[in-house]
N, C-alpha and C positions, 0 to 999 in steps of 0.2 A: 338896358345895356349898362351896364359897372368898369367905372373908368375909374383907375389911380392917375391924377394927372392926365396927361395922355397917351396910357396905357389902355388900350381896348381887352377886356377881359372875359368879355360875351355875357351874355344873357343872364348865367348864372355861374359865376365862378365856383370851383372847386380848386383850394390851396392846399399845401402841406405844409404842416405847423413844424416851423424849426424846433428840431429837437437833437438834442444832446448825443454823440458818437449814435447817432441814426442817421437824421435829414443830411448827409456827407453827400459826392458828387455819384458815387457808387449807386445808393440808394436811389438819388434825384433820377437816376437814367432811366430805373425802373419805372419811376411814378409818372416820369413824363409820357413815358410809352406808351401807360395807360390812362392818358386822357385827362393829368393834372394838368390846369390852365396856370397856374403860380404857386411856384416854391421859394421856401427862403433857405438860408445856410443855419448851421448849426448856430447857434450864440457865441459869439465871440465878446471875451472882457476886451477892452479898450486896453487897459494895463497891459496885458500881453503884447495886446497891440502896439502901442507905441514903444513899448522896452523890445517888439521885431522877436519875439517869444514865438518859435517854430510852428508850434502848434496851435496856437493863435493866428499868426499869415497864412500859413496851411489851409484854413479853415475859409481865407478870402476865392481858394481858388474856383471859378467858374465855366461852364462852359457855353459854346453859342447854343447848342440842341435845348441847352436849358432855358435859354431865354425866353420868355420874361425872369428874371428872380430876384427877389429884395436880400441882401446883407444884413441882418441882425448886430445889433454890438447892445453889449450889458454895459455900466457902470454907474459912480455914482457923483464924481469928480467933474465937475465944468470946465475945465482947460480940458483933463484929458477925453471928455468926450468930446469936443472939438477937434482933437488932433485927430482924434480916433476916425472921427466922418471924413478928415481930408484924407487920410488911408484908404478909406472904404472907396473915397470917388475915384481915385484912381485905378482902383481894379471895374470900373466901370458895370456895375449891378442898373439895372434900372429904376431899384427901390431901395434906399436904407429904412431898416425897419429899428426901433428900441425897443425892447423887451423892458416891459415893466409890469412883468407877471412870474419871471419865474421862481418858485415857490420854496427852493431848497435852501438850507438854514445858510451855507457858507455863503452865498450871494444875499440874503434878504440882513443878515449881518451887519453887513457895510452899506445897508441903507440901497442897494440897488437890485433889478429886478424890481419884483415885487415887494421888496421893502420899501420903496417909494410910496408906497399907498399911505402911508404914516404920514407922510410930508406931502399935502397933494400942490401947494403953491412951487415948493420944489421939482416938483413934477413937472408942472407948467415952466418953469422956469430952466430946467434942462433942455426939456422940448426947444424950444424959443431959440434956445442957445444952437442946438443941432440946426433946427429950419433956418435961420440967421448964418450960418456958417458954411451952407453944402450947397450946389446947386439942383441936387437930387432931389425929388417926390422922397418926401421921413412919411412914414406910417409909424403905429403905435400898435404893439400886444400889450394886456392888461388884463386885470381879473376886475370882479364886482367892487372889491374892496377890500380891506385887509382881514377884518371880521365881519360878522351879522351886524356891528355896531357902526360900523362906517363905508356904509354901502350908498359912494360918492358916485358912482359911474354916470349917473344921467349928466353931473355937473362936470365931472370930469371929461367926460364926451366934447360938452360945447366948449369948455375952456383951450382944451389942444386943436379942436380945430380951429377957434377964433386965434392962436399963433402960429397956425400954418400947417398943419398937419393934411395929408391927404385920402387916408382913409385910417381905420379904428377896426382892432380883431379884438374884440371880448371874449374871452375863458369867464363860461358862467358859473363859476366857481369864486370863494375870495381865500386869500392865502392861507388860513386857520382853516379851511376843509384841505386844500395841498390835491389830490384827487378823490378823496374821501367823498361816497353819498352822489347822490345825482345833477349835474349840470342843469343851475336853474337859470332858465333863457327869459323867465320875463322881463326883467328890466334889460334887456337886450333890445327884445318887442319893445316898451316904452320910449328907448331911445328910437327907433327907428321909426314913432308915431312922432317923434318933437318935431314939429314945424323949423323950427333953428336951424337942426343938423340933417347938411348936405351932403356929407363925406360919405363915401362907401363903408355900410356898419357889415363887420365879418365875424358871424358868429362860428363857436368854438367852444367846443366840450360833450362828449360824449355820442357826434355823429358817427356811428358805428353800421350801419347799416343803409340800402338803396329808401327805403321807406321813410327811417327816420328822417332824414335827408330831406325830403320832398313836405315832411310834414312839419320839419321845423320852418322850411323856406314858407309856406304857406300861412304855418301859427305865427310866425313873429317877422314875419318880410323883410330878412335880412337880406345882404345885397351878394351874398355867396356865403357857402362854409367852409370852415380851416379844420384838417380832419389831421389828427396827431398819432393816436396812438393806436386806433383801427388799422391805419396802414402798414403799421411793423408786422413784417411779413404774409402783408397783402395787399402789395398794390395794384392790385385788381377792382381795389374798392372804387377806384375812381370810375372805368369804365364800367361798372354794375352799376352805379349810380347815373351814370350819362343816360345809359339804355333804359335806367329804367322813367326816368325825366321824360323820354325821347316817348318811348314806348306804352309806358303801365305796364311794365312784363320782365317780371324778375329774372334777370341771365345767370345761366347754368355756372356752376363754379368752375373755377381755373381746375383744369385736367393735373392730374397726375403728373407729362410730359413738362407740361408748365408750367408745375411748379418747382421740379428739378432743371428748367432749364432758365429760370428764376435765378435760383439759387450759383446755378454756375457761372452765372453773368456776372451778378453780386461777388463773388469769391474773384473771380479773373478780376474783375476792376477793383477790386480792396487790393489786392497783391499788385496791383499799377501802382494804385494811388498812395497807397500808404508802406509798399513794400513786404515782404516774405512772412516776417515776425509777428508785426498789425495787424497785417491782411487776414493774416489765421487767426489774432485772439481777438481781434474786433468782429470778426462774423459771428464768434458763435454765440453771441447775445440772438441770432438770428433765425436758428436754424427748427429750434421748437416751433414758433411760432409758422413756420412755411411751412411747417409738417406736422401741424396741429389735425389731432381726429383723427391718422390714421391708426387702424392696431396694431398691437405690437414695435411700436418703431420706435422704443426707448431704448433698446440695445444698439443702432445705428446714430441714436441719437447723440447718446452716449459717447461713441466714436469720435462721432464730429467735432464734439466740444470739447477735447482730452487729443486728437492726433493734430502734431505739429508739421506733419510734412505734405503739403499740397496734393502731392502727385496721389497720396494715398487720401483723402478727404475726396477728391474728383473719381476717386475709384469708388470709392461710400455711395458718394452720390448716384451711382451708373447703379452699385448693388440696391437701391432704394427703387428705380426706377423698373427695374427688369423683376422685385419680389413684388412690386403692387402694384405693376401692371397684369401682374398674373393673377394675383389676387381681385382687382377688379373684374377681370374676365371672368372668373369664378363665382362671381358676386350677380355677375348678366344674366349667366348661366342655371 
């Protein structure tokens, strides 16, 4: 059983790794639906945060269908991560989480995110700061290390949890690969052989598939895994993975029907959430990847990612639906 605090997470959690104008509340609805046991929000900078930066509070908002979910916040500043966590606990999350993995130059810059891996006493010392100031379960995301040269995490592990932390999500990756080359989980598994560390370790990188999934919980006995970038535009992975845990029996892929009524879900809640203008240019980072493999659907594809006006994008969609269900029929046939 895997407990953040006391947060029951079951047997083997399955997360979603907050990610950047993706993990939004639009998206979470999707992943919850299909059988994610915990999500976090997108990364939010503190800086935005306490300067009340729209797009920053925006990004606190939650809902109860989603509950459980951690709050993410970046930065690199000790007062204002402090301030930062008494924002965070008032929009009531059950987890604040710190990113101190994300890999992009503008955030590793200013020494936050994954720039921290440079400073690991600082590290600990932000941590400290967060757990000392919130009444919330802090969890930590983090990569191996910042190169093949300062690959701290074993140490890293026991020093955040000995100031408080409640559980650890490792990207087996360190910031100089970025997502370059294969997610390496061994010292992932070492850590979760250390006698010391009792926190829930959550592995992260490269679970893309129901197999892999089972084979990493098995090779390295981590205590769940946090899946990122598999789920853009398939959050089906979660319930293929449940079943296949459950079963040993790989589940048929998300139909056709499913996957344009997916996508219509996703578009109706971005046009809520974000409004008319967003709603449209924030989807269509999305719409390849949910209509990935079939043939010919680069001309609709096309559509979607170029038309600005709703009413006709929900019409695309209805025409995707009605040419390859026809086409699958022919396919039976």
């Amino acid at each position: 059983m895997t407990k953040i605090a006391n947060i029951d997470l079951g047997d083997f959690p399955l997360l979603l790794a907050p990610m950047e104008d993706v993990s939004d509340p639009p998206f979470r609805a999707l992943c919850k639906e299909q059988g994610c046991d915990m999500m976090y929000t997108e990364f939010i900078s503190v800086e935005g945060l306490i300067r009340d930066a729209h797009k920053s509070v925006q990004k606190l908002d939650i809902y109860e269908e989603e509950r459980p979910i951690g709050i993410q916040i970046f930065g690199a500043e000790l007062d204002s991560m402090r301030r930062a966590a008494e924002i965070v606990e008032e929009a009531q999350p059950e987890v604040l989480d710190i990113n101190f993995g994300c890999p992009v130059k503008k955030v590793v810059c200013k020494m936050a995110g994954a720039g921290i891996l440079q400073d690991i006493p600082r590290m600990v010392e932000l941590t400290k700061a967060i757990v000392d100031s919130t009444s919330l379960p802090v969890t930590v995301k983090t990569r191996l290390g910042w190169d093949s040269n300062t690959l701290y995490i074993e140490e890293v592990a026991e020093r955040l949890q000995d100031v408080g932390i409640h559980a650890l999500s490792i990207h087996g990756r360190t910031r100089k690969q970025m997502y370059k080359g294969e997610a390496d989980w061994t010292l992932i598994g070492k850590i979760k052989d250390n006698p010391r560390v009792h926190i829930p370790i959550i592995g992260n990188g490269d679970i893309d598939s129901p197999q892999k999934a089972v084979e990493y919980k098995e090779r390295y006995g981590v205590d769940g895994v946090m899946i990122g970038r598999a789920s853009i535009g398939n959050p089906w992975i979660f319930r293929e993975i449940k079943h296949y845990i459950k079963t040993g029996e790989v589940l048929a892929p998300p139909t056709l029907n499913e996957r344009v009524d997916a996508v219509r879900q996703h578009l109706t809640h971005s046009l809520e959430w974000k409004g008319p203008k967003l709603g449209v240019l924030e989807m269509r980072r999305h719409y390849g990847t949910y209509f990935r493999g079939l043939p010919g659907i680069k001309p609709y594809r096309s559509r979607l990612v170029t038309e600005h006006d709703p009413s006709i994008i929900f019409e695309t969609l209805e025409e995707i639906r009605t040419r390859y269900q026809s086409y699958a029929l022919a396919e039976a046939l």
